[in-house]
C-alpha positions in Angstrom: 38.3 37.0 -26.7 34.1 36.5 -26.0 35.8 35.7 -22.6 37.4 39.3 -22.4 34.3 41.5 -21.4 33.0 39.1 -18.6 36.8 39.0 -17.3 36.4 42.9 -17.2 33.1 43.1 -15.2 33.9 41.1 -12.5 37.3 43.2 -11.7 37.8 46.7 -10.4 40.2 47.6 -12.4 42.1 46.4 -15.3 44.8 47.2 -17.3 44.9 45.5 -20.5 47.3 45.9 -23.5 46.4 45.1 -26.7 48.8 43.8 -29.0 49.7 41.5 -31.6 52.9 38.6 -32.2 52.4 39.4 -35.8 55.8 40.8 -36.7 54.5 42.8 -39.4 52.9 44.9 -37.0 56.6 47.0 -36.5 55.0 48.8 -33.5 53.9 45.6 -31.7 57.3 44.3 -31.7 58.9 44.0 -28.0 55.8 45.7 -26.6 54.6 43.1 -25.0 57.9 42.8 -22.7 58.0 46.3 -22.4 54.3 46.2 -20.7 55.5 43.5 -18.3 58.7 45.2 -17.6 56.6 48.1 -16.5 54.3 46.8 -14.6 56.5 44.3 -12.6 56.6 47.2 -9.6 52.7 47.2 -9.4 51.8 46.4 -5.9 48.0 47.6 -5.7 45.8 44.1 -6.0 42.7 46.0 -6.9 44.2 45.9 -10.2 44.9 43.6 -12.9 47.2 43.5 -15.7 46.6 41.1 -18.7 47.5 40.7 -22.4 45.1 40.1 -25.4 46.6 39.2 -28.5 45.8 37.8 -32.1 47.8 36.2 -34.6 47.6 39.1 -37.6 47.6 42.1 -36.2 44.6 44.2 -38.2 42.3 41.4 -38.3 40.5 42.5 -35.0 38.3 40.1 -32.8 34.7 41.2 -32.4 34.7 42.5 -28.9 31.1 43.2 -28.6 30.3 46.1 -26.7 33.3 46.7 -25.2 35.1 49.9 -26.2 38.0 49.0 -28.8 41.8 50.2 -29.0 42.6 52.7 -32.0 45.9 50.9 -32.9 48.3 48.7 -31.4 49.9 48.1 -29.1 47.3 49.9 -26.9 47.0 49.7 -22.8 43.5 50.7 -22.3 42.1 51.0 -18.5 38.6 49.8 -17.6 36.9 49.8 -14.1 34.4 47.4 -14.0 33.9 46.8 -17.7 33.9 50.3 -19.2 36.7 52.2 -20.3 37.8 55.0 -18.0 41.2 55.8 -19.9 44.4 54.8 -21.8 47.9 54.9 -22.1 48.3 54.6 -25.5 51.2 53.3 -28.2 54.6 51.5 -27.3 56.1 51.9 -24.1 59.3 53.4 -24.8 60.1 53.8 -20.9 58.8 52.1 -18.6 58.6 54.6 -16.2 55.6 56.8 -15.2 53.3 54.0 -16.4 52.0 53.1 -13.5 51.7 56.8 -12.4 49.5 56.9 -15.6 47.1 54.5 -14.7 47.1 56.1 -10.7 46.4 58.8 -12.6 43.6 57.5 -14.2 42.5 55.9 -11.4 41.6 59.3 -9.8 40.5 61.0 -12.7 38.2 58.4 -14.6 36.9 59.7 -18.1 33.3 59.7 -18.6 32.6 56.6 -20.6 30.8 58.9 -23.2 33.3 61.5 -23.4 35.9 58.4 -23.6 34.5 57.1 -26.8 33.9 60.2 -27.9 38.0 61.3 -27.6 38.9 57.5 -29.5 36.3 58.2 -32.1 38.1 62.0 -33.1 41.6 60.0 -33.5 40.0 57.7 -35.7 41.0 58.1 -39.0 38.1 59.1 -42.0 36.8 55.4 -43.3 38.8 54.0 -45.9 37.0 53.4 -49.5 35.4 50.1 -49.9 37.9 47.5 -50.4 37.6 45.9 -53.6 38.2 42.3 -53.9 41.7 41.7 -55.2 41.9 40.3 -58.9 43.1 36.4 -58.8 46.8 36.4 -58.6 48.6 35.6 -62.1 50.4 32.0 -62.8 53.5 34.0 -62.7 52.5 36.4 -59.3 51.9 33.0 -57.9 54.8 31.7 -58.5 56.8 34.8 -57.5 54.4 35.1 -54.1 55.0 31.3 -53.3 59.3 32.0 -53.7 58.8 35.2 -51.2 57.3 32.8 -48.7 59.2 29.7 -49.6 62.4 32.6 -48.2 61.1 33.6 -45.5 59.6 30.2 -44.1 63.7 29.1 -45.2 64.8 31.9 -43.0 62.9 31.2 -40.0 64.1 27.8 -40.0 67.4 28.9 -40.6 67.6 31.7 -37.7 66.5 28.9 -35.3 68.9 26.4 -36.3 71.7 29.2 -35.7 70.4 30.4 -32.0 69.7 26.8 -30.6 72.4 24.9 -32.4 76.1 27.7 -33.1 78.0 24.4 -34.4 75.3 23.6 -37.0 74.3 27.5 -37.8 77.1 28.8 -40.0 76.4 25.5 -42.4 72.9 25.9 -42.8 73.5 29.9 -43.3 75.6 29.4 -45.6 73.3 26.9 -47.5 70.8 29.5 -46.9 72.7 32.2 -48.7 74.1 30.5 -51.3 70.3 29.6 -52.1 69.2 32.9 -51.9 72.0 34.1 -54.8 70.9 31.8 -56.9 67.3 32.9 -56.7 68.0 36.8 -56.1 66.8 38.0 -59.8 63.3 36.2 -59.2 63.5 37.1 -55.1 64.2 41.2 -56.7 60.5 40.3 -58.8 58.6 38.9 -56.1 59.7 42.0 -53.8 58.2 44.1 -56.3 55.0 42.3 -57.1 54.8 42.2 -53.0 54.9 46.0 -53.0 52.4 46.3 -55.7 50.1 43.7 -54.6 50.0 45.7 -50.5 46.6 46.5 -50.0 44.7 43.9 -47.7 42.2 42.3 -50.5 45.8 41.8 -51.8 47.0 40.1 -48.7 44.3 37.8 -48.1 44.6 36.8 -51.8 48.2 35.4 -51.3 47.3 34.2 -47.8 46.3 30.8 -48.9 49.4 30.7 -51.2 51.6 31.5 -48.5 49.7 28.9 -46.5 50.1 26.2 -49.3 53.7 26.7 -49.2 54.2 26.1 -46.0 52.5 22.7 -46.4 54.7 21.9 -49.1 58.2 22.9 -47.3 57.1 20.4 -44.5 56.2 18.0 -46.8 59.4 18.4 -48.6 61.5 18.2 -45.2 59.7 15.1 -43.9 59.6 13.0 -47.0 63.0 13.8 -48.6 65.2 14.8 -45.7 63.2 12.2 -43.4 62.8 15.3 -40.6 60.0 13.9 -38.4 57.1 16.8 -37.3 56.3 15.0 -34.4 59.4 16.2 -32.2 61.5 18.9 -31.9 63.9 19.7 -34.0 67.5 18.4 -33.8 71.1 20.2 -34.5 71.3 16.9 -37.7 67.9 17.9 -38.9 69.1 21.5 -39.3 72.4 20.0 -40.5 69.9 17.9 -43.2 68.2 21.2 -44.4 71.7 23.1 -45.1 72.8 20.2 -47.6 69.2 19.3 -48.6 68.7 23.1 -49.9 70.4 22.3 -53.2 68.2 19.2 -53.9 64.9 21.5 -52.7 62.2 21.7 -55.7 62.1 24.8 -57.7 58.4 26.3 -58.2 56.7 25.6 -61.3 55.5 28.8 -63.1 
């Protein structure tokens, strides 16, 4: 990211988008092969198309100076360092894009004017955020199930696209764990909709974080599923039957 704004002022022109992997960012979602998809036809080497990206998607890097996007996904254009326009928000259609940024091109905002255009689709500032209070015994427990499921899931979506014979087993496992838990999975959706601001989020965070450590913990000492490699069709095979032997969460 410090890298960004020196990248900028040694090029004519470049086209960056900014977007994030973080799949709670529903906009951000396929953008990032949209962008390449329309770009692919560019043929003008004065110009450069490149991605930035970071891991939660409203925890913004500190750009410095450089003028910031709005929201994201955003494809802002900068000559030389300062930013002369953008296409903003997800590419629906991939063409005209490059027809946006000719256009741009030819008709380059005033840098002032520029800033002056993002700053009027800036929203009011939000109230101070007020630290979160400490999350109960009982919201832990709830928060650390919500994550233990979705950390389950994402194993259990991989095991089914890289290994068909050993997905419907470990689905089914998956499922079958998931009705057994649904009253106290129903709870921990509803403490996650009450506890939704970001104070909130950064709160559970380390929870979340925790629980990940314990799930591989869990899957390399009792199911004997080394970290050190990549996963196997009889490791996914091990975490279908080893779901019914998993460790509840102490309250």
């Amino acid at each position: 990211m410090q890298d960004l704004p020196a990248f900028l002022a040694r090029n004519d022109t470049v086209v960056v988008q900014f977007t994030s992997p973080d799949p709670k960012c529903r906009y951000c979602i396929g953008a990032d092969s949209a962008f390449d998809k329309a770009v692919a036809p560019a043929r003008d080497a004065r110009v450069r198309y490149v991605r930035v990206q970071w891991p939660v998607w409203h925890k913004f890097p500190d750009f410095g100076k450089l003028t910031k996007p709005i929201g994201l996904p955003e494809q802002m254009v900068f000559r030389r360092g300062t930013a002369i326009g953008t296409v903003g928000g997800r590419l629906e259609d991939s063409s005209g894009f490059l027809a946006k940024v000719a256009q741009i091109q030819a008709n380059p905002k005033d840098p002032k004017d520029f800033y002056r255009d993002l700053q009027a689709a800036v929203p009011a500032p939000a109230a101070p955020v007020v630290p979160a209070a400490p999350l109960s015994a009982e919201e832990e427990r709830l928060t650390r199930l919500m994550a233990r499921k979705d950390l389950l899931g994402g194993i259990v979506s991989f095991c089914a696209r890289a290994f068909p014979a050993a997905g419907p087993g470990v689905q089914d496992a998956y499922g079958a764990w998931q009705a057994a838990h649904k009253p106290a999975l129903d709870q921990a959706a509803v403490v996650m909709m009450a506890r939704s601001s970001r104070s909130d989020a950064a709160a559970a965070s380390a929870v979340v974080r925790d629980e990940q450590q314990r799930l591989q913990a869990w899957t390399a000492g009792s199911l004997g599923i080394s970290q050190d490699r990549k996963p196997t069709a009889e490791d996914c095979e091990k975490i279908g039957r080893g779901l019914t032997s998993l460790p509840e969460i102490a309250a």
